[in-house]
N, C-alpha and C positions, 0 to 999 in steps of 0.2 A: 459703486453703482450710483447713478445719479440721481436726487431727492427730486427732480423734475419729471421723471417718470413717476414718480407715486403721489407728486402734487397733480397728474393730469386727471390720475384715478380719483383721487380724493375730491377733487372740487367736483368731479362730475357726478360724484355722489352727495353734494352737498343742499341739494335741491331735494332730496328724500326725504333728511329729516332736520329738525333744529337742531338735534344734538353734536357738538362738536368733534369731529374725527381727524385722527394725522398720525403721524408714522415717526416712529422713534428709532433711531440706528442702534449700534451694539454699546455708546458710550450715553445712552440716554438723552442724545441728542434731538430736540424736533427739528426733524428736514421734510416734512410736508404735513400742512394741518387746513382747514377749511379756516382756521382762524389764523390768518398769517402773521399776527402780533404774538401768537406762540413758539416761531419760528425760529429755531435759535437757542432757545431755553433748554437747558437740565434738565434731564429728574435721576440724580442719582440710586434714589430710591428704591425706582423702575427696573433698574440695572440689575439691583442686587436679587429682587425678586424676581426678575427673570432668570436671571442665570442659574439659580436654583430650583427652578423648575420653567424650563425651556419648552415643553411639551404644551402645556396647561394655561389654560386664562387664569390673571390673578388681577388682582384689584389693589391699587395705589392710591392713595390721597382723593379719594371719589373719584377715579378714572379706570375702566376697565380696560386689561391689556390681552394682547391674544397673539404670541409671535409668530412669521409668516415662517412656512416650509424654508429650513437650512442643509446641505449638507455636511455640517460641523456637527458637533454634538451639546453648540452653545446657540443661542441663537444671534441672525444675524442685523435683522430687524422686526418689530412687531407693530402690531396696527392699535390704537388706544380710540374710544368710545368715552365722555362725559358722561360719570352717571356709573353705581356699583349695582343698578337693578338689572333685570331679565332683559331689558329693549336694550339696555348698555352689549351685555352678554349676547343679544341677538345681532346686532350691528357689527361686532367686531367680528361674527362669524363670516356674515355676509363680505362684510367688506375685505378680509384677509382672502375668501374666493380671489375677488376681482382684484387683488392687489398678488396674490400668489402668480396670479394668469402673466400680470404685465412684469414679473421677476422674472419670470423660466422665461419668456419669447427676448428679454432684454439680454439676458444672462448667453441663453444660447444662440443667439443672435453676434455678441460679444465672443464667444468660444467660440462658434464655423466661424469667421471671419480672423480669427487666429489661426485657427485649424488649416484653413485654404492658405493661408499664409505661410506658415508652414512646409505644407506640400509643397508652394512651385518655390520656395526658396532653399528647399532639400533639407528641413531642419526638423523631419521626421522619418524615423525609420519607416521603410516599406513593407514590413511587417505589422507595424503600429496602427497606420490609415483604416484597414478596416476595424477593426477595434474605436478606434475613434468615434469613426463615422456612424458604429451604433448606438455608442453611448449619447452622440449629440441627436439620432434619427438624420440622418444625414445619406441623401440617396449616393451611393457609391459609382451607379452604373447609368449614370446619366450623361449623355456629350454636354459639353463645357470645352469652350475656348476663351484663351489667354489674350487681351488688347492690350500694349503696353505704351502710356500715353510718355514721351519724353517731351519735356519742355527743354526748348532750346533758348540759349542766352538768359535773359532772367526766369527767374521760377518766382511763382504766389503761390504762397499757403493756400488762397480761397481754391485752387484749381482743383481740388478732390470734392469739395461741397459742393459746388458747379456740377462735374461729374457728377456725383451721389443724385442730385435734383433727378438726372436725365432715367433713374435705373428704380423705378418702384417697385421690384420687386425683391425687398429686402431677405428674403430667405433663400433666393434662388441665383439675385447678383448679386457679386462682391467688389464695392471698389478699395483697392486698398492703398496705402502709401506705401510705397516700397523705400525708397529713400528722398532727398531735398530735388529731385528731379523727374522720378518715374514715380507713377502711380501703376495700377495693375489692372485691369479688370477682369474678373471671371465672368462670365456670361454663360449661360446655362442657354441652350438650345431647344427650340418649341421644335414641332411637328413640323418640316419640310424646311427650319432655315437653311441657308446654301452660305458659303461662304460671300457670294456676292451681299446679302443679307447684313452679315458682319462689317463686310466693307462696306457699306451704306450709313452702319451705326458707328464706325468708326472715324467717316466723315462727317457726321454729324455731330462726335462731340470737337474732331476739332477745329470745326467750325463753331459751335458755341463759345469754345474758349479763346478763340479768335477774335470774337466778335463782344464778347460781354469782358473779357480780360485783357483783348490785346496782347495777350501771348500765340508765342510763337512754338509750336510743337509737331513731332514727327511721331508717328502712331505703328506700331511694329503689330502685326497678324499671326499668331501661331495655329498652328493644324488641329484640326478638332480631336480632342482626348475623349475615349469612350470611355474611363474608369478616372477617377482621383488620382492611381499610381502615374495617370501618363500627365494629369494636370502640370508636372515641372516640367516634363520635355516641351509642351507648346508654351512656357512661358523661356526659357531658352530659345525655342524657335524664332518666337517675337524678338527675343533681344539681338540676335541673327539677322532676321527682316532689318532690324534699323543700323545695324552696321554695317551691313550689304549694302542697304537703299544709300546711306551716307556718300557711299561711294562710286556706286554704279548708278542710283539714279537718283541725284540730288534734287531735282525741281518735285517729285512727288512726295505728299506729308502723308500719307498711309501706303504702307507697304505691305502684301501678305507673303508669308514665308515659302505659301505654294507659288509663287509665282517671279520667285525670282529669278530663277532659270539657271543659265549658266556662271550669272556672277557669282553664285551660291558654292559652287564646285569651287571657283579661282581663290575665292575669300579664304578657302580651307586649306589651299596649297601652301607647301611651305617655301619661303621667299627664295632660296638656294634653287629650289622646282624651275619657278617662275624666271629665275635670271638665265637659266640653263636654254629655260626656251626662248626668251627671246633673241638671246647668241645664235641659237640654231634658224632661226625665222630669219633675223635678219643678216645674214652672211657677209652679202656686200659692204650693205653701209647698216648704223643703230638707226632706230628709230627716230632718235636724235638728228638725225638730218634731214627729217620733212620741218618747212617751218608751219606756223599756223595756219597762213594762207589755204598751203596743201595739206594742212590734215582737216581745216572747216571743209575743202571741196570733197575731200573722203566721207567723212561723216556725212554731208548732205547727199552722199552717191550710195551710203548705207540703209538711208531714211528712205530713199527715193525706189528702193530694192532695186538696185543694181542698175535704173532705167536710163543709160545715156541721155534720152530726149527731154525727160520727165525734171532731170537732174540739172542739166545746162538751161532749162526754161526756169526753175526756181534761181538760180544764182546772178540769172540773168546771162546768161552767155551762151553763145553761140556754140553749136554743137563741137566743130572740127576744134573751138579751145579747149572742148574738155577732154575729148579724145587727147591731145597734147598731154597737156594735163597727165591722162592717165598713161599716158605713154613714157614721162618722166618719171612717175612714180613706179612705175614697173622697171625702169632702167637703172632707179636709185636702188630698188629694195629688191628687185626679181621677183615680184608677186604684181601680176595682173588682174586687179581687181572684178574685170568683167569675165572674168573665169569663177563660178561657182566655189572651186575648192580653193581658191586663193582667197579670194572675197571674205570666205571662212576663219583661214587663217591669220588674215590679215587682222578680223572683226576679234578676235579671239585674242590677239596679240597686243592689240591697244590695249583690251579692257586690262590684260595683264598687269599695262605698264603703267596704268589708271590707278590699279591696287597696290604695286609697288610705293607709285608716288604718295599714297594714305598714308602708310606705312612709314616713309620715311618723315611725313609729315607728322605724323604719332608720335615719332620720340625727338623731334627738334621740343 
């Protein structure tokens, strides 16, 4: 635990009285004292006498001690008061209060943020979670979703502190480091957020980190969990979201996992599936014989839904070229795009060959 949490308590107690107050660890170390040139010092002394009665105030070399709630049965640090009188004896009562308060909100603050951890990384039993969840007070039945920040190309250590700044509420969000590239967020849900909500805060931080870091990152969305147990599925979800978006829709940096449609089915397929079909789609000829030319005039005739007029005014051309156009492309492939059900397959068939190409780019 860190001596800077109990030098916050301590100095803010130091305006109270003259007498000198600070906090001794388990080796009689001072790690916070009003008098900061005691910082650092011994008292072996201290040690011996506490540990032989852990429970009780005792009094060392004119310094009264009083150690703070532990759940060991030695203690783990104690709070000391200048002075073996009754105000000595009274200070260290008070001030072990306010220093026990800021150990349990530290301590258990430090355990759920492990705890959460845990869950969406699958490294607790599903029997365990509720059990856990009481011993830390920890609402079990509360929606929380999973934001999974991936920095892409380089990664900075600062990018979790950044994050952390953006999420003040330290008992309800959790930002974690999952590894040298993803961070995590759990996000605990108010009264009416909607996933567009999510998606808002999800552009916001990586827009901060854009902007204050000059990183570059892609932010995955999982489904909202109504219990802790489901907290790992929406952090898979999210990792889902960004290996889907990678593929099917590269130019956007937040992806939610509800909205990825049918790339989300293809992504699942297994590649054997996938080449099957596109053998049977394209009979004639592979897909490999449109050049780029004719698959930008596909894709703008996809975007444009289906609209001959709409489609030849963006590309700049003239209606009876695209009709051509698509009249080669139907004679290459035997699918006629201005047909609903081919349009489909056709649209269906790219992304296929989209996800194969990841794929074989994955193991070059």
């Amino acid at each position: 635990m860190s001596g800077r949490v109990f030098q916050g308590v301590i100095m803010q107690m130091k305006e109270a009285t003259e007498r000198t107050l600070g906090v001794v660890d388990t080796d009689g170390a001072v790690i916070a004292c009003t008098d900061p040139s005691l910082i650092g010092e011994k008292w072996n002394e201290a040690v011996i006498r506490l540990s032989s009665a852990p429970d009780t105030v005792v009094v060392v070399d004119q310094r009264t001690f009083k150690p703070l709630i532990s759940w060991s049965a030695y203690f783990d640090y104690a709070v000391f008061a200048d002075g073996d009188d009754d105000i000595a004896r009274s200070l260290c009562i008070l001030a072990s209060v306010a220093l026990n308060s800021a150990k349990t909100f530290y301590e258990e603050k430090h355990d759920k943020g492990t705890f959460v951890k845990n869950i969406i990384t699958d490294n607790i039993m599903p029997g365990d979670i509720y059990i856990r969840a009481k011993e830390l007070h920890f609402a079990a039945d509360v929606q929380r979703a999973v934001l999974l920040v991936r920095q892409v190309g380089h990664a900075d250590v600062s990018a979790i502190d950044v994050i952390q700044s953006m999420f003040t509420e330290k008992q309800s969000d959790f930002v974690l480091s999952v590894n040298e590239t993803d961070i995590a967020i759990v996000k605990q849900l108010t009264a009416g957020m909607t996933m567009a909500d999510l998606t808002a805060i999800a552009e916001s931080v990586e827009n901060k980190l854009r902007t204050e870091l000059f990183l570059k990152c892609v932010i995955g969305i999982g489904t909202v969990a109504n219990h802790l147990r489901e907290l790992a599925d929406s952090y898979k979800e999210a990792q889902v979201a960004i290996e889907v978006g990678k593929v099917f829709d590269t130019e956007r940096s937040v992806i939610s996992y509800d909205n990825l449609g049918i790339g989300r089915l293809i992504y699942q397929l297994p590649t054997t599936l996938c080449e099957i079909f596109l053998s049977e789609v394209f009979k004639k000829n592979s897909i490999e014989s449109l050049d780029q030319e004719t698959l930008f005039t596909i894709n703008k005739f996809f975007e444009n839904n289906l609209n001959v007029s709409e489609t030849s005014r963006k590309l700049f051309v003239h209606r009876n070229t695209l009709v051509y156009r698509l009249e080669k492309i139907k004679k290459l492939t035997g699918l006629d795009l201005r047909e609903f059900d081919h349009a489909i397959v056709f649209k269906v068939a790219l992304m296929v060959k989209k996800y194969l190409n990841s794929r074989e780019n994955r193991m070059i």
